[in-house]
C-alpha positions in Angstrom: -52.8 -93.3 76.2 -51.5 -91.9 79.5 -48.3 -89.9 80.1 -46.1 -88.8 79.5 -44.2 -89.9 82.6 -41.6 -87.2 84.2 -38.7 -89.1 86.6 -36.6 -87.6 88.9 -33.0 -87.0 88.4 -31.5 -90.3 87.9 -29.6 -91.6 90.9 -28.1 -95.0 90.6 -27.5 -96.5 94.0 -27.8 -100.0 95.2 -31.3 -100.0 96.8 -30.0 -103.3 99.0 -27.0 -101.1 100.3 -26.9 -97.2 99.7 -22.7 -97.0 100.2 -23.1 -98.8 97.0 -22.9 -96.2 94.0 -22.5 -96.9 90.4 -20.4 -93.6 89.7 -19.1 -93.2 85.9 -21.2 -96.7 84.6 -22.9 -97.8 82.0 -26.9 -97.8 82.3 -29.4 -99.2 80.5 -33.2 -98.3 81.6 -35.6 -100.7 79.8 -39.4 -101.8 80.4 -40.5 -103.9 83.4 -40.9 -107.5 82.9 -38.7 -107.6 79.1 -36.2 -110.2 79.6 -34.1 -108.8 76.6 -33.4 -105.6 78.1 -34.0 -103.4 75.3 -33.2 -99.6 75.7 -36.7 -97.6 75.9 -36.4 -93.9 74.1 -35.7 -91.4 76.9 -36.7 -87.2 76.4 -35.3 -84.7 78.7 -38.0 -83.1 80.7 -39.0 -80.9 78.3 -39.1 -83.2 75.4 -37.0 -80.9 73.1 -34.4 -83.9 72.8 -34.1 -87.5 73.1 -31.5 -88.7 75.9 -28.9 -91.4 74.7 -29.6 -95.2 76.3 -27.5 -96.7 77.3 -26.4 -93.6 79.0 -23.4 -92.6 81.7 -23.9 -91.4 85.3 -21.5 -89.3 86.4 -18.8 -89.4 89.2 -21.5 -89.2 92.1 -24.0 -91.5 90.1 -26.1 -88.9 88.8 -27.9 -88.5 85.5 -30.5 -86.1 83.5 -33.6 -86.4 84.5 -35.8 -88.8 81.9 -39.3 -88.4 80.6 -40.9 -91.6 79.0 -44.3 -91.4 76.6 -46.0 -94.3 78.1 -44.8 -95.8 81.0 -44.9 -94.7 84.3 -42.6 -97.2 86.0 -38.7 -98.5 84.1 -36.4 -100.4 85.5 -32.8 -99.7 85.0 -29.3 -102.1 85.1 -25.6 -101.1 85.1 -22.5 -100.7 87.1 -23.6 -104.3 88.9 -26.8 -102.9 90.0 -30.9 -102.9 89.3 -33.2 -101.0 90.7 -36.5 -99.8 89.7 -38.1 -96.2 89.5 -41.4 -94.9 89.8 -43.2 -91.7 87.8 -45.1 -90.4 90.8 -45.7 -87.0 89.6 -47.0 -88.7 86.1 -48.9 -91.0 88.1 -50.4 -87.7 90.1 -51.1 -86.4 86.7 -53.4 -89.4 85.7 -54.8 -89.5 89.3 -56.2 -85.8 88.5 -57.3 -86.8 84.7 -58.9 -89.9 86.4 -60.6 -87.5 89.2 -61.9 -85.2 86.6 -63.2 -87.5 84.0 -64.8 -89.2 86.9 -66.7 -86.3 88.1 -67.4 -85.1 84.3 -69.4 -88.5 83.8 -70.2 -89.8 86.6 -73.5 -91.6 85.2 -70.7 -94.0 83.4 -69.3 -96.6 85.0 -67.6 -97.5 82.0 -66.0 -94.1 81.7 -65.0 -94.4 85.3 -63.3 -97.5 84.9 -61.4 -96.5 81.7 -60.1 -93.1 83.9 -59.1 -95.0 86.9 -57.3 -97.3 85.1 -55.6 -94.8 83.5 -54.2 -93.6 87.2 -52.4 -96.9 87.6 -49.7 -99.0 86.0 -51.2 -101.4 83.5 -49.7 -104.3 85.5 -52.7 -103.1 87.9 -55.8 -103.9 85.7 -56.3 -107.1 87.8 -56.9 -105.5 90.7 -59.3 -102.9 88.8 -61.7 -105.8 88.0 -65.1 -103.8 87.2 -66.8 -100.8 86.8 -67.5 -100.0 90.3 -64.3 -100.8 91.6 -62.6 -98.3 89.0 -65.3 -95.6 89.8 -64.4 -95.4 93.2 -60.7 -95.2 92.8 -61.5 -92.6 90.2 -63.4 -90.7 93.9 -60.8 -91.3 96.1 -58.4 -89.9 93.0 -60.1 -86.6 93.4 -60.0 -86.7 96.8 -56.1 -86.9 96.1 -56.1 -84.2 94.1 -57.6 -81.3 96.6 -55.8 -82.7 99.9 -53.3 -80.2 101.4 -49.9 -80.9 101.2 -46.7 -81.8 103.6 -47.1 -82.3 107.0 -51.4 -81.9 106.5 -51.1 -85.1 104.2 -49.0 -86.9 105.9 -51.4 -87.2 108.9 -54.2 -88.0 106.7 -52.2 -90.8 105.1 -51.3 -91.9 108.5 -55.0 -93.0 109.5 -56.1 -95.5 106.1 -60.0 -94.0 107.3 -59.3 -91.1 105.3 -60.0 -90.7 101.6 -56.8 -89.1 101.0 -55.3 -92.5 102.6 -57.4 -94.7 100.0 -56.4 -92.4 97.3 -52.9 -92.9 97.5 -53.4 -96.4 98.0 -55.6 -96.5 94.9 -53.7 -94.5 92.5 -49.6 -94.7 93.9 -49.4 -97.7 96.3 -50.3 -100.8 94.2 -47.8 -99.3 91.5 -45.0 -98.4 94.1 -45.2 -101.5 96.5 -41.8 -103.0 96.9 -40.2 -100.1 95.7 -40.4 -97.5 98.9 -37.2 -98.6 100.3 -35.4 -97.8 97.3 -36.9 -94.5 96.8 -35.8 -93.7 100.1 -32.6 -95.4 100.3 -32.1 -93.1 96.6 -32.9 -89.8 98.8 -30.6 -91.0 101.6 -27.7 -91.5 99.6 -28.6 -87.4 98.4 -27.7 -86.4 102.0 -24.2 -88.0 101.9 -21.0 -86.1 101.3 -18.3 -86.7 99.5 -14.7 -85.2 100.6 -13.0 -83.6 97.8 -9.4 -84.4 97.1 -8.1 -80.8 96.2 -4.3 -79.9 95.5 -2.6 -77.7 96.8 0.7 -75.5 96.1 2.7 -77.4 98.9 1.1 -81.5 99.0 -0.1 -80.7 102.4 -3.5 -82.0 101.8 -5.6 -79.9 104.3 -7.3 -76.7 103.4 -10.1 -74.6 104.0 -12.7 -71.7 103.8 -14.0 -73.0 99.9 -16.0 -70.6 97.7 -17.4 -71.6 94.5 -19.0 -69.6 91.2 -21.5 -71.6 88.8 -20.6 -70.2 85.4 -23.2 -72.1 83.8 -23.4 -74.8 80.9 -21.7 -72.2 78.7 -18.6 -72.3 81.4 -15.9 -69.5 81.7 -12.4 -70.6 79.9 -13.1 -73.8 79.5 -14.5 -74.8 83.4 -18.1 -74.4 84.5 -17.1 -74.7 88.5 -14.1 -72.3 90.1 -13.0 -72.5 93.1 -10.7 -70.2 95.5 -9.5 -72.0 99.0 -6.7 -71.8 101.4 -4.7 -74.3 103.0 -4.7 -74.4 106.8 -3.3 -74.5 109.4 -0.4 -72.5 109.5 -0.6 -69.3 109.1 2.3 -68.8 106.5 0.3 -71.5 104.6 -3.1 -69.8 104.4 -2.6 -68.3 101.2 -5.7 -68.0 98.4 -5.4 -70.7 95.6 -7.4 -71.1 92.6 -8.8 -74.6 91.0 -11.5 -75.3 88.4 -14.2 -78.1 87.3 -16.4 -79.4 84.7 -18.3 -81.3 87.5 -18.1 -79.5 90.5 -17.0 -82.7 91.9 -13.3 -83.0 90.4 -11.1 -80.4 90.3 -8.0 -79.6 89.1 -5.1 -76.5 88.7 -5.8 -74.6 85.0 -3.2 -75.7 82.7 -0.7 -72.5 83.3 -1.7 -71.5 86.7 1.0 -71.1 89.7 -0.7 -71.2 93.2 -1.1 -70.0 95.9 -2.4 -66.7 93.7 -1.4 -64.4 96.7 1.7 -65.4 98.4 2.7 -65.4 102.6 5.6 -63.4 101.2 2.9 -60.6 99.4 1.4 -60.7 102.7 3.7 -60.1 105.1 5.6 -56.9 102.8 2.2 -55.4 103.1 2.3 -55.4 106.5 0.0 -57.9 107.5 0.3 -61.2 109.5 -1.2 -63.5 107.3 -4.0 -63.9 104.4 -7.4 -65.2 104.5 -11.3 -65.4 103.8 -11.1 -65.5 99.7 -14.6 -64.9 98.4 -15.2 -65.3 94.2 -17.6 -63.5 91.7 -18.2 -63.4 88.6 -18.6 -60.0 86.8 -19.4 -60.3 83.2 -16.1 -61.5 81.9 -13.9 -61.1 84.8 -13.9 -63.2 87.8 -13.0 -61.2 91.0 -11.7 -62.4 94.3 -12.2 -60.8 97.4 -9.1 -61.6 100.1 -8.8 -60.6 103.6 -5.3 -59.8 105.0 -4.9 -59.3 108.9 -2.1 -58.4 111.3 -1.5 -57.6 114.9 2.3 -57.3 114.5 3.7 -55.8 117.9 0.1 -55.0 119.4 -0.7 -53.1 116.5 -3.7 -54.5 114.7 -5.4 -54.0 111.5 -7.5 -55.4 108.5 -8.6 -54.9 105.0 -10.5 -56.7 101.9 -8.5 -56.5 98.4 -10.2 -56.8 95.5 -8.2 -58.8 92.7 -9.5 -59.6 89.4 -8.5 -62.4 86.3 -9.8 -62.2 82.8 -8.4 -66.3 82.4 -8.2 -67.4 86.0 -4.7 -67.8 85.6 -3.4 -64.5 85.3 -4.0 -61.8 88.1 -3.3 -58.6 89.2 -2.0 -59.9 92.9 -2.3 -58.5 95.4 -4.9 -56.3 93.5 -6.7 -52.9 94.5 -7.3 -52.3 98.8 -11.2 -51.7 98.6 -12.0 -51.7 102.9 -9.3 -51.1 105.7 -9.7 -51.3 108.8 -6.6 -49.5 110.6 -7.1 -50.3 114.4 -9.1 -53.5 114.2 -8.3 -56.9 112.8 -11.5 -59.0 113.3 -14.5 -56.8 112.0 -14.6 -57.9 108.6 -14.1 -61.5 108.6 -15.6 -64.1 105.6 -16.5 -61.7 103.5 -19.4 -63.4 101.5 -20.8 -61.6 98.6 -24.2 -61.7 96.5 -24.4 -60.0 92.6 -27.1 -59.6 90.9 -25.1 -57.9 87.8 -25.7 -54.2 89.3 -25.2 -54.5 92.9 -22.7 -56.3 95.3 -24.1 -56.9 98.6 -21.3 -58.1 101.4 -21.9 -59.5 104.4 -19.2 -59.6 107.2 -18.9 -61.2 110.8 -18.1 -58.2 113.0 -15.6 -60.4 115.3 -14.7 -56.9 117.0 -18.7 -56.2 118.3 -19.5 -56.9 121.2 -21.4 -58.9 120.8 -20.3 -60.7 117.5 -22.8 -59.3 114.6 -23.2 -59.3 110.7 -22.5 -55.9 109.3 -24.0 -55.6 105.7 -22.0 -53.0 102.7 -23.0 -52.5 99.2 -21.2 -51.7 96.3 -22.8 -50.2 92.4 -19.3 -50.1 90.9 -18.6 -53.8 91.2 -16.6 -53.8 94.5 -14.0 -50.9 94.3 -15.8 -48.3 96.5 -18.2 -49.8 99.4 -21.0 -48.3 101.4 -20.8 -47.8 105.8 -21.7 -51.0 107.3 -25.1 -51.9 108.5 -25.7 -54.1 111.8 -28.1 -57.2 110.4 -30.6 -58.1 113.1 -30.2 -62.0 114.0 -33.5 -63.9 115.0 -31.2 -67.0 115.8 -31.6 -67.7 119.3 -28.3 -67.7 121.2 -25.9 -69.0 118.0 -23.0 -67.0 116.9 -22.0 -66.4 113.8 -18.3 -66.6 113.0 -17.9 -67.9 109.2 -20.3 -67.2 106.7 -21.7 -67.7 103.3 -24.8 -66.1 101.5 -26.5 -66.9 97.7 -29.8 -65.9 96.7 -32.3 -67.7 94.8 -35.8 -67.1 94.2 -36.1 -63.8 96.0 -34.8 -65.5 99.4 -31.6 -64.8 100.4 -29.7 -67.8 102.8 -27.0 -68.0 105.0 -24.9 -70.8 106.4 -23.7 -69.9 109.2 -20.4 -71.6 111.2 -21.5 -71.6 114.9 -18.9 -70.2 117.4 -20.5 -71.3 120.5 -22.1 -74.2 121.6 -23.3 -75.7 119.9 -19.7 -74.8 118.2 -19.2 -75.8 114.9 -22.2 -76.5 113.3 -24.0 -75.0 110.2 -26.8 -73.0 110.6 -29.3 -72.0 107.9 -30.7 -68.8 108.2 -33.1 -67.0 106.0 -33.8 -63.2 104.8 -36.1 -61.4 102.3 -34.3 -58.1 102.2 -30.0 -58.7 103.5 -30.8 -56.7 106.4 -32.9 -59.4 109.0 -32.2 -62.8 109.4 -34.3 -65.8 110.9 -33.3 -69.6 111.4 -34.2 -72.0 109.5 -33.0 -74.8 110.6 -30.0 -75.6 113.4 -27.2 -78.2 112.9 -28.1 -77.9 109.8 -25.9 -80.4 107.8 -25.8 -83.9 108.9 -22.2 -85.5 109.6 -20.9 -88.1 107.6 -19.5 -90.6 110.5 -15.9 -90.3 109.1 -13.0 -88.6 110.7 -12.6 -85.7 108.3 -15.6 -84.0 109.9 -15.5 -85.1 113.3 -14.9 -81.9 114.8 -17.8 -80.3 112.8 -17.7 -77.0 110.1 -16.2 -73.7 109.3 -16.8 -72.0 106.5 -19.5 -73.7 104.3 -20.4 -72.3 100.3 -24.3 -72.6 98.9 -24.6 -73.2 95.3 -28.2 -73.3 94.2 -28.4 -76.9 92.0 -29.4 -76.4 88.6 -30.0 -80.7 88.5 -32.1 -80.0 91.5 -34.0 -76.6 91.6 -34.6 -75.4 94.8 -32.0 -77.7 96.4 -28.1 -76.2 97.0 -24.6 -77.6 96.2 -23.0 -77.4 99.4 -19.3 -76.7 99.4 -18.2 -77.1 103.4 -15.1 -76.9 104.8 -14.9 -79.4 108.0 -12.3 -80.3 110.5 -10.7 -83.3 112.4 -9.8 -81.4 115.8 -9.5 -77.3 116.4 -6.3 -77.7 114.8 -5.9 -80.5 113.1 -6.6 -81.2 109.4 -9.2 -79.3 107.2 -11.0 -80.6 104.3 -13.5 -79.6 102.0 -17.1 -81.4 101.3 -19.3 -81.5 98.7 -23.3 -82.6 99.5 -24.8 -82.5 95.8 -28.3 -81.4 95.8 -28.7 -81.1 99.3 -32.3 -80.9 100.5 -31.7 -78.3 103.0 -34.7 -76.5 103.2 -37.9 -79.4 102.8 -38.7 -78.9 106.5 -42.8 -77.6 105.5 -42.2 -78.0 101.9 -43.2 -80.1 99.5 -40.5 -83.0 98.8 -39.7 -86.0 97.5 -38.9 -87.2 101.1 -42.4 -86.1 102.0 -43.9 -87.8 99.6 -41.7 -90.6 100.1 -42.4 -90.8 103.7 -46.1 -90.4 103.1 -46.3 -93.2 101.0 -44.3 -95.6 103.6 -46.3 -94.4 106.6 -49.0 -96.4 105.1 -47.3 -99.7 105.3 -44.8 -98.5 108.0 -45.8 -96.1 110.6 -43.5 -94.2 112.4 -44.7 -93.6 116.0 -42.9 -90.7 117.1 -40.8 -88.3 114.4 -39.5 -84.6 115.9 -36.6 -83.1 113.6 -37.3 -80.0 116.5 -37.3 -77.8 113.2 -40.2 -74.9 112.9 -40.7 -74.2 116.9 -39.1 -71.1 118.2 -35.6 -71.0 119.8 -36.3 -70.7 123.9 -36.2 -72.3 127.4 -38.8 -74.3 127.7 -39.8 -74.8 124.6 -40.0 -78.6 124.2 -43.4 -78.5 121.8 -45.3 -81.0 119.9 -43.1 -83.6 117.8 -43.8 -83.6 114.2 -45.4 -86.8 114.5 -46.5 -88.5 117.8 -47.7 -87.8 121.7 -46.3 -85.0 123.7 -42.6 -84.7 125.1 -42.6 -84.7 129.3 -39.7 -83.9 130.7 -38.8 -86.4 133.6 -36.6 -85.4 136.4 -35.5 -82.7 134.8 -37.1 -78.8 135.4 -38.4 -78.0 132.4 -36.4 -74.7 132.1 -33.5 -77.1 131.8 -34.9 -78.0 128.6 -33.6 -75.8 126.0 -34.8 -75.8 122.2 -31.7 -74.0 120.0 -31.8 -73.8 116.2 -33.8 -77.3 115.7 -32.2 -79.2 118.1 -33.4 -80.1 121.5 -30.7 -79.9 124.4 -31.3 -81.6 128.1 -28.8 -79.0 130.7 -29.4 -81.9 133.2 -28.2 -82.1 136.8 -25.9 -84.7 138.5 -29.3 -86.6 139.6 -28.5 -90.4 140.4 -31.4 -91.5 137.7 -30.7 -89.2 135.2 -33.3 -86.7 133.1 -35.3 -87.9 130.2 -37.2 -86.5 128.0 -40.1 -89.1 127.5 -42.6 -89.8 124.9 -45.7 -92.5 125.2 -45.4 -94.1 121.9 -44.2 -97.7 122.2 -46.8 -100.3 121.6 -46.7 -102.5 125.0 -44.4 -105.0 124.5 -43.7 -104.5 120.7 -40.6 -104.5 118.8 -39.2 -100.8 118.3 -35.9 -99.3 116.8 -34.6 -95.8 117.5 -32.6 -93.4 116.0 -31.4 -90.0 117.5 -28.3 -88.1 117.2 -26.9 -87.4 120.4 -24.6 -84.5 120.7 -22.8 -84.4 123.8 -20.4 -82.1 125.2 -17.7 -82.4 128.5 -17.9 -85.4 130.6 -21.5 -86.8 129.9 -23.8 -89.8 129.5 -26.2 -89.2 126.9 -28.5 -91.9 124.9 -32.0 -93.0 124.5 -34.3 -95.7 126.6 -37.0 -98.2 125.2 -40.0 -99.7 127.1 -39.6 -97.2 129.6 -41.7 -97.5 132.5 -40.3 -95.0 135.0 -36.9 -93.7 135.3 -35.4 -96.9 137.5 -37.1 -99.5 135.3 -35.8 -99.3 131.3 -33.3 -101.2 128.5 -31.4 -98.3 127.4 -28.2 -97.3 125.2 -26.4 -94.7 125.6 -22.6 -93.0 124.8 -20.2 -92.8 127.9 -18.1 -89.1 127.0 -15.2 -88.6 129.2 -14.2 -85.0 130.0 -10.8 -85.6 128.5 -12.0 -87.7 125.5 -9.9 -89.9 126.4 -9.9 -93.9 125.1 -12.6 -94.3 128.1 -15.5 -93.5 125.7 -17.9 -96.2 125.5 -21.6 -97.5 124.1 -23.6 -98.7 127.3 -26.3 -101.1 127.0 -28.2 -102.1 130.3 -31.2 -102.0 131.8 -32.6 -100.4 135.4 -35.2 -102.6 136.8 -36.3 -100.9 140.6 -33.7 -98.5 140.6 -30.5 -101.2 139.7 -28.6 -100.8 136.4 -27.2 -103.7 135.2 -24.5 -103.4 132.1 -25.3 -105.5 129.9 -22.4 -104.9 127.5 -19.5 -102.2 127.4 -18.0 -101.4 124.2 -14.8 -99.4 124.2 -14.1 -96.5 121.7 -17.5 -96.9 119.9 -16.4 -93.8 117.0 -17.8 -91.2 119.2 -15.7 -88.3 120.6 -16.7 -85.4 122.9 -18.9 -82.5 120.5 -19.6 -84.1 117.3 -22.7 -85.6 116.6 -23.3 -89.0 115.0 -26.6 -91.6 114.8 -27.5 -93.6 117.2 -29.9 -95.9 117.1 -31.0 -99.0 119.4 -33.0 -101.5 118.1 -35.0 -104.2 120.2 -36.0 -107.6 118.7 -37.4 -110.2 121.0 -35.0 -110.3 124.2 -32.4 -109.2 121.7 -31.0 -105.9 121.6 -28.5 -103.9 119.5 -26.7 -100.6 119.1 -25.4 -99.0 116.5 -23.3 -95.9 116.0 -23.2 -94.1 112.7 -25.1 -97.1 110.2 -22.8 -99.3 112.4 -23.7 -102.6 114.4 -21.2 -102.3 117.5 -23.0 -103.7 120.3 -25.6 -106.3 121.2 -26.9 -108.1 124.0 -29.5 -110.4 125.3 -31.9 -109.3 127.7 -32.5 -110.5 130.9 -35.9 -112.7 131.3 -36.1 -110.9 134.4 -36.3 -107.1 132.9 -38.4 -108.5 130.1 -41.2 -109.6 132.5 -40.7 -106.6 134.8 -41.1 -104.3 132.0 -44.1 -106.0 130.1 -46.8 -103.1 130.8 -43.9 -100.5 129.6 -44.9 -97.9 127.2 -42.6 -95.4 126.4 -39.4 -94.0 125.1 -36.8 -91.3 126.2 -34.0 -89.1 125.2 -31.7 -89.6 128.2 -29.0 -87.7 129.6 -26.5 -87.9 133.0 -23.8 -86.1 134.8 -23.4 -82.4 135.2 -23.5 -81.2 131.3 -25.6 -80.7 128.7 -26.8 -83.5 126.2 -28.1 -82.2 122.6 -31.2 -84.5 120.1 -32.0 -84.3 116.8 -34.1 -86.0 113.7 -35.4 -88.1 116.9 -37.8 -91.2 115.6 -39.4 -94.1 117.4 -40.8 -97.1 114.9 -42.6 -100.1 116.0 -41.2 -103.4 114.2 
């Protein structure tokens, strides 16, 4: 008997409509095809216990992990949705068996068929009708089994000549038919945030800068997630407060607790203007904040980091102990962000007062009281600033998220480093926004749990803001994917499998190429960018994200690919990231640069109700509008999806998930542009016009 059957954590999301979550519902996960719906018996992972069905997700629709004996697809029902889900590592697992029983006794086509069955769901022994049919899955199985992974596999699933193509088909595709979507509309719904509703000590809902310890399943007084934020803005408001959670999702004030834990009024008979920059540890029983005061009262300026400590998390010694001080600067040691490993502290600091801005690096053996001189970190980002940051380590990698001071301003940036000391990007604009207004304006300061739920995935705690002074919130994306980019994933995998039925023509996240002018390179998937009216110098590659510095030239500057299929159906998604007064979109069955259908987002310099979505089309140098639609959600510097999508003579827009536009095309442009075959990323108007997670997908 096969198995057993390892799942991924459970995620229970409408697979018709991922806004759809069944948070905090009932679930019952029974076999395919039984009309009663009886519970199956679940294990955890490591089949030490059995897992209750029916069972609860939690408040973002999560669940453990199940492992099943036998079966290697379940379906599941609750919260008014079905879905089912699919075993593909156990499946794997009986692909390799298969391969290796295959090879073992190869002389028996019986034992062949019995192995290669084995690979598949039972409900495919139709399809495995004889011995020779089975034997030659069992090949393409072990063809499966030695193929190289991520990007390498992907390219051989994309041509169905290979063996590794036929071996997914074989041994994952018959069983996961129907089911793709799901599985990717299940990771999509990952990438989503949810903004936290957080008290604090005055009602004034906004607040910032977040830092978050994991204390475990065990917890620390009776909470496994704390929390230390401060509201903003206001000065006199920006005060370090304390919360805790069971969940990391809802949190509350400790029974006891009086917030803010250090007052404006502490502050200020210090000496200092205001408080700041909280940053919490845990040291054996204790848990420790780190709080930054600052001041430039009459012209005179100065910093320091106090070290406060709480044996409850209600009670503390406030202000506490002054362990860094700064007496004639007040912007060297700004976010403190610390990393323990129970013998050393390791700060890092954004040196506001360098010139230019740098991450200075201290360490500390007696648990933060005394501190060692500051070391310069060396930055392999490219031309992004650092100005709010926060550090973890897992597995022997220590990352950074990075707030970006200038342009692109207020993004995330991940940034990678073996020893504290140098640090290389990762990956630029690195957390997707969620369309809404609380992050319109982008991050600031943003907090990297690694998941337990999720190894090798983080619990990102980001603090995001309306306007440069409007209101602050804080976000939660639960087992973020952060890092796949090159690594092995369920999205990869995901994606392989759907490339076979689905193929993407062009995909470029513009992640793994190195920061420069010039640097356009080879999308991840698809023929090479060419840069069209444009000088190629003017083509700028920045932390993952591809930026046109176009020109006031009366056709605009594209960046084109040749990827559509003559006159086929194609959707398009980019993000577009604009910035000033600019026009900044894509273009479909693009022949030259005066004959296209395009889309594109109409920033004014004042962001000012004149913003717009543009569809038209340029047939022999003459654009025609063929729809303007006012205040589409898009504002000047934030960055949201757009994606056009071309069906017949029809065409539509869409801004963040949203349908807000469409149009008919003119027979006139449809016949003139029948031998079209390419796409662009488009931009007009003096400014600069920013891509990202760019794809192109035939219909």
């Amino acid at each position: 008997m096969p198995g057993p059957y390892p799942y991924e954590p459970f995620f229970a999301v409408d697979p018709s409509n991922v806004a759809n979550v069944a948070t905090n519902a009932q679930i019952v996960v029974y076999a395919p095809g039984d009309p009663t719906k009886t519970p199956v018996d679940l294990w955890n992972l490591s089949r030490t216990m059995p897992l209750p069905n029916p069972f609860a997700t939690d408040a973002r629709g999560f669940a453990e992990a199940p492992l099943h004996d036998t079966l290697p697809v379940l379906v599941w029902d609750g919260g008014g949705f079905s879905n089912t889900i699919v075993s593909v590592q156990g499946l794997k697992d009986d692909a390799e068996a298969a391969a290796g029983a295959s090879q073992a006794s190869a002389d028996s086509a019986a034992v062949a068929a019995a192995n290669a069955t084995a690979a598949v769901d039972a409900n495919m022994s139709a399809a495995v009708a004889d011995a020779q049919s089975a034997a030659d899955s069992a090949a393409t199985s072990a063809a499966l089994v030695n193929a190289p992974a991520d990007n390498v596999t992907a390219a051989l699933v994309r041509n169905p000549a290979t063996a590794t193509a036929a071996a997914l088909d074989a041994s994952i595709g018959p069983v996961a038919a129907g089911k793709i979507e799901s599985r990717l509309a299940d990771y999509a719904a990952s990438l989503r945030s949810v903004r936290l509703e957080l008290a604090t000590y005055d009602g004034n809902p906004s607040t910032t800068h977040p830092t978050v310890v994991d204390a475990g399943v065990a917890g620390w007084n009776g909470y496994r997630y704390w929390m230390a934020h401060t509201p903003y803005p206001a000065q006199a408001r920006e005060n370090p407060s304390i919360l805790a959670s069971k969940d990391g999702v809802n949190w509350v004030t400790p029974a006891g607790l009086v917030n803010p834990v250090v007052s404006y009024a502490q502050y200020t008979g210090l000496g200092y203007d205001y408080g700041s920059d909280p940053e919490l540890v845990l040291v054996g029983s204790k848990l420790v904040m780190f709080h930054r005061p600052s001041s430039e009262l009459n012209g005179v300026k100065k910093e320091a980091v106090y070290r406060m400590e709480s044996s409850d998390g209600v009670t503390w010694n406030s202000p506490g102990v002054k362990v860094l001080e700064m007496p004639t600067l007040n912007a060297s040691l700004i976010a403190p962000s610390i990393s323990y490993d129970g013998t050393t502290m390791t700060m890092w600091v954004v040196n506001g007062d360098a010139v230019p801005l740098r991450i200075d690096r201290r360490t500390s053996t007696d648990a933060g009281l005394t501190w060692s001189s500051p070391t310069a970190c060396t930055l392999n980002s490219g031309s992004h600033v650092p100005w709010h940051i926060g550090v973890t380590k897992m597995g022997g990698v220590y990352y950074m998220a990075s707030n970006s001071k200038a342009a692109p301003a207020n993004e995330c940036v991940l940034l990678t480093s073996t020893d504290g000391l140098t640090w290389n990007i990762v990956k630029g604009s690195a957390l997707p926004r969620s369309g809404d207004w609380y992050d319109a304006y982008g991050y600031y300061r943003t907090c990297l749990i690694p998941s337990t739920a999720m190894p090798g995935r983080f619990d990102v705690y980001a603090s995001t803001m309306t306007s440069v002074s409007g209101q602050r919130s804080i976000s939660l994306y639960k087992s973020f994917d952060w890092v796949s980019s090159g690594n092995t994933s369920l999205k990869a995998a995901v994606d392989a499998i759907k490339a076979l039925d689905d193929p993407y023509k062009l995909i470029d996240s513009f992640d793994g190429r190195v920061s420069a002018d010039s640097n356009i390179g080879m999308p991840d998937i698809g023929p090479a960018w060419v840069p069209v009216n444009v000088a190629s110098s003017a083509v700028r590659l920045l932390g993952g994200v591809m930026f046109l510095a176009q020109g006031a030239t009366p056709s605009g500057c594209h960046l084109s690919s040749n990827v559509e299929t003559g006159n086929g159906e194609l959707s398009a998604d980019i993000i577009a990231r604009p910035s000033g007064q600019v026009d900044c979109g894509l273009t479909a069955r693009y022949l030259d640069e005066n004959n296209f259908i395009g889309a594109s987002l109409v920033i004014s310099i004042d962001n000012t109700t004149t913003n717009r979505l543009r569809l038209k089309t340029r047939i022999a140098g003459v654009e025609t509008t063929l729809i303007d639609v006012t205040n589409p959600g898009f504002v000047r510097g934030t960055a949201k999806r757009l994606k056009m999508k071309i069906v017949g003579d029809q065409l539509a827009a869409y801004v963040a998930g949203k349908q807000v536009a469409t149009a008919t095309i003119p027979p006139s442009a449809m016949t003139a542009l029948t031998a079209a075959t390419k796409v662009t990323c488009q931009g007009y108007n003096d400014n600069t016009s920013g891509f990202d997670n760019v794809s192109f997908k035939a219909l």
